[in-house]
C-alpha positions in Angstrom: -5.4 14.8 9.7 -5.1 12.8 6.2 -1.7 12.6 4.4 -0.5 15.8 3.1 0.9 15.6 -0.8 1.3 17.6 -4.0 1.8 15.1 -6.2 -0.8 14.1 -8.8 -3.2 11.4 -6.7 -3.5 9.3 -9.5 -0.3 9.3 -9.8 0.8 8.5 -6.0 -1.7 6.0 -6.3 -0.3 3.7 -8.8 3.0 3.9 -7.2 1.5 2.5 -4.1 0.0 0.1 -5.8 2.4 -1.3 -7.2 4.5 -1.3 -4.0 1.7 -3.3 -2.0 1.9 -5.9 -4.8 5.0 -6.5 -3.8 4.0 -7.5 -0.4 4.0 -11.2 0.4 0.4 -12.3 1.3 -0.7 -8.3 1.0 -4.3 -9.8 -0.3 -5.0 -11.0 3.4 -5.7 -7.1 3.9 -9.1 -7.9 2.9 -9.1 -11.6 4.4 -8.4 -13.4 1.4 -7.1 -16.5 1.8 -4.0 -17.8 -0.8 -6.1 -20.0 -2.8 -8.6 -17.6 -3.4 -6.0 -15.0 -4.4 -4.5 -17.6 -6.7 -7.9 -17.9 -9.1 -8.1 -14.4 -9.2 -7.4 -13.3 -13.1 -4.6 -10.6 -13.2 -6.8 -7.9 -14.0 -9.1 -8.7 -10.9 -5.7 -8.6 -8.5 -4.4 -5.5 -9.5 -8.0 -3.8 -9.0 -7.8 -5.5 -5.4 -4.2 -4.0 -5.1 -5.3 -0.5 -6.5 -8.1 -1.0 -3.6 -6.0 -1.7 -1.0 -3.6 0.8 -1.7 -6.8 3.7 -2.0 -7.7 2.4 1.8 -3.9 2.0 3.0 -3.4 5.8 1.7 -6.3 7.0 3.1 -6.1 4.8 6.6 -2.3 6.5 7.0 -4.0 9.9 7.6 -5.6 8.6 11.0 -3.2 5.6 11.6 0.5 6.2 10.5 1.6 2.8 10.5 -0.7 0.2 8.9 0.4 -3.8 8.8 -0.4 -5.6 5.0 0.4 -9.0 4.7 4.2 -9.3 5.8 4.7 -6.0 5.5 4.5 -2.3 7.2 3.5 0.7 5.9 4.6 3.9 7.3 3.3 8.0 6.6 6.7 10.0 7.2 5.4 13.4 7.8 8.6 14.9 8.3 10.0 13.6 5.1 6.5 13.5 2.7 7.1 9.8 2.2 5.3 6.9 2.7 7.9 3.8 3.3 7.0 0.2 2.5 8.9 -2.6 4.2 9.3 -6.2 4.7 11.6 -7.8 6.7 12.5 -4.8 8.7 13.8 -3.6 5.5 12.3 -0.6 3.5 11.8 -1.8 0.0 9.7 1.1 -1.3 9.4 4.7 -1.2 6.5 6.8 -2.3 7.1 10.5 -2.8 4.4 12.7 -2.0 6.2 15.6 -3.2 
């Protein structure tokens, strides 16, 4: 099916990425544990963030609800929007239009 957008990718992309960076423990995605996260230099976590969001946008056009960390992520077809939230709360919204 995939996740249907006009925006620019690149552009959708570093939205995302910058919204799963904002998830609490989002790095155990790719089972990192917090102590490896925490050596990581800052330019090595936000290719792992860019990472994760590339496979979280591309996993929402089979799955449209993924889990990261403490958070959700949800594909809203009707609306082009992909919702981030944490604590039952949406914190983020990435227009894909």
């Amino acid at each position: 099916m995939g996740v249907r957008h006009a925006r620019e990718y690149a552009d959708i992309l570093k939205d995302l990425t910058a919204a799963v960076a904002e998830i609490e423990s989002s790095y155990t995605f790719f089972e990192m544990e917090a102590d490896e996260w925490a050596v990581l230099p800052v330019e090595d976590r936000h290719e792992v963030m860019e990472a994760l969001a590339d496979d979280v946008f591309f996993g929402l056009g089979e799955n449209p609800v993924i889990e990261v960390g403490t958070g959700v992520i949800t594909y809203n077809n009707k609306h082009h929007v992909i919702e981030v939230s944490q604590d039952d709360k949406v914190t983020q919204i990435i227009r894909l239009i």
